[in-house]
N, C-alpha and C positions, 0 to 999 in steps of 0.2 A: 459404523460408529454412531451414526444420525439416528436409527432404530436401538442402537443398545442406550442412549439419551433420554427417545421415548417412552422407553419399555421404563427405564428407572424415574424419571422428574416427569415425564406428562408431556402434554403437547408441548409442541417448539412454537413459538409465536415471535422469536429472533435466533438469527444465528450470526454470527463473526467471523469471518475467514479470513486468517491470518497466516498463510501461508509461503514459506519466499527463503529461498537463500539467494547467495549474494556471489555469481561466478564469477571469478579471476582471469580468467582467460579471455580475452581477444580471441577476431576470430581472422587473425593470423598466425594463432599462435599453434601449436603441435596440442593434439590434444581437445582442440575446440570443439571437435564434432559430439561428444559423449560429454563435456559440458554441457553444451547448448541443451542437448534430450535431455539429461538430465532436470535442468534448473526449468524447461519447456513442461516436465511430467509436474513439476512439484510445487514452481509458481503460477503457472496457468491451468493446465490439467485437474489439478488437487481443488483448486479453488472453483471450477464450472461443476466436478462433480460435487463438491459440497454443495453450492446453490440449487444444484440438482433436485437433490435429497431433501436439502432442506424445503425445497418448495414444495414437493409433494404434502408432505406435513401440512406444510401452512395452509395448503388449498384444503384439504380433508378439514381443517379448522377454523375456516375463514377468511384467512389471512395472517399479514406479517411482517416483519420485517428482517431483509438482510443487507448487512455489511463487507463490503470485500475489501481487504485493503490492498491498495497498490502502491506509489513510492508519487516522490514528486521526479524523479529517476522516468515515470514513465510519462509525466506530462512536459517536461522538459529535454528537449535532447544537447547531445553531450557528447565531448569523444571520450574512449573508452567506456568499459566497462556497459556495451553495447548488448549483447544478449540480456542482462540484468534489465534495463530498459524496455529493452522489445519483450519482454515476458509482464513487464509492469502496465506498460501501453496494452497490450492485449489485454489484462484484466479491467481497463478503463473501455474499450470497446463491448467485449464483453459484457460488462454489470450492465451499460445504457440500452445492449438487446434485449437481456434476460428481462431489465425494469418494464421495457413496452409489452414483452412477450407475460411478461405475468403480474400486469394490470389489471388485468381480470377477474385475476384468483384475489383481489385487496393487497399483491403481496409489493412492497417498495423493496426496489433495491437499489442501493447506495454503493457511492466509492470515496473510500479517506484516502489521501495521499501526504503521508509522514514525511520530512523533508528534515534533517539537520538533527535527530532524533539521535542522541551517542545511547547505542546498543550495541550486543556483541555479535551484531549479525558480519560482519566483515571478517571477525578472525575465524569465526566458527565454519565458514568456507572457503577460508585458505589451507588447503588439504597440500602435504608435497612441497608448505613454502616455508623459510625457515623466521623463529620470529624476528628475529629485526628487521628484515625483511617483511614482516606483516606489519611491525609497527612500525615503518616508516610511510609504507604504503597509506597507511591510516593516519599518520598525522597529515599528508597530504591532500587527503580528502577531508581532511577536519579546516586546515588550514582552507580549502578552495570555497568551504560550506560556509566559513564567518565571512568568506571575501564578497562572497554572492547573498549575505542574509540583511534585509533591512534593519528587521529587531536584533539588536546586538546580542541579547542572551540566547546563550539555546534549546533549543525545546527538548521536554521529557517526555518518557512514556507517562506522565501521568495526563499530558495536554491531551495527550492522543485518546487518554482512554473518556477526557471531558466527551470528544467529540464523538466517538462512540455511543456511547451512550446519548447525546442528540440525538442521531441519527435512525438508532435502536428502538428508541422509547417514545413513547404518547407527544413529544412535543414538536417532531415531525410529521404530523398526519398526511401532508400534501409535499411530500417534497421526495421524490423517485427518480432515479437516470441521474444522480449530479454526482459529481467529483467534487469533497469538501476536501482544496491543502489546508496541512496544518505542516506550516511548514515556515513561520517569521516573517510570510511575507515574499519569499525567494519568488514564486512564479507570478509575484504583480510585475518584479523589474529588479534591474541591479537598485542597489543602494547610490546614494546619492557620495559622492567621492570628498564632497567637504561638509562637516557639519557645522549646521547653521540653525539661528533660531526662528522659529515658526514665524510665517510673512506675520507681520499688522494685518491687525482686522480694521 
């Protein structure tokens, strides 16, 4: 795909790797082991060969910039929903090798971690479950994400793609190996439990 890119638009001088579904399964449960490979090929796997590819490019050009995205799922742990996590964590160990390993070539690589983001990645990998069941599931994790988010409102794909394109573009020249959340705030700390107004200066 990385060559059928270059062949039509020109060199690559960024790429984006947004790779991930979201398994349901515990790994108690009947069934976990062909999850895990699964969501192991598609969230970590897909994402190292695309930085692959992509970097070849970028060194044949100069350099570059790429983006992996991971989850705030992989910088924070949590019960359940544990494979999803340890596939996210891997791509945050991951991006800060790849960034030392291809320093050389000019090329940065970054890592976004979306946190509290309503997308449809949750039912789109409820394969086998029935929906109320998927939306209950979901409101529970929507419910657990306001309870853990400092900034009250929640974030969009639009925040997400602000930071993208940071990351991507000319206004990071020096900034390689980091994990940026975007994510309200969730992985500074819980939320404060009574609101109050800002101390006196």
């Amino acid at each position: 795909e990385i060559e059928d890119m270059c062949a039509a638009a020109g060199p690559v001088d960024a790429a984006i790797l947004n790779a991930g579904i979201f398994p349901l399964a515990n790994w108690a449960d009947e069934g976990w082991d062909g999850e895990f490979d699964n969501a192991m090929a598609i969230n970590v796997k897909a994402v190292m060969a695309g930085t692959r590819d992509a970097a070849r490019h970028m060194a044949e050009g100069g350099g570059g910039s790429i983006v992996n995205l991971t989850s705030i799922g992989g910088i924070q742990a949590g019960g359940g929903v544990m494979t999803y996590r340890a596939s996210k964590a891997a791509i945050i160990h991951f991006t800060k090798c790849a960034a030392i390993e291809l320093a050389p070539h000019e090329i940065r690589v970054n890592c976004l971690a979306p946190g509290h983001i309503r997308t449809g990645i949750v039912a789109s990998s409820a394969h086998g479950m029935d929906a109320e069941r998927v939306a209950k599931f979901e409101a529970g994790i929507r419910a657990q994400m306001r309870a853990d988010r400092p900034l009250e409102r929640e974030g969009t794909v639009d925040d997400v793609a602000e930071a993208v394109l940071f990351l991507a573009g000319d206004r990071s020249p020096y900034i390689t190996g980091t994990v940026l959340p975007v994510d309200g705030g969730t992985a500074a700390g819980k939320p404060n439990p009574k609101k109050s107004k800002p101390a006196d200066s």
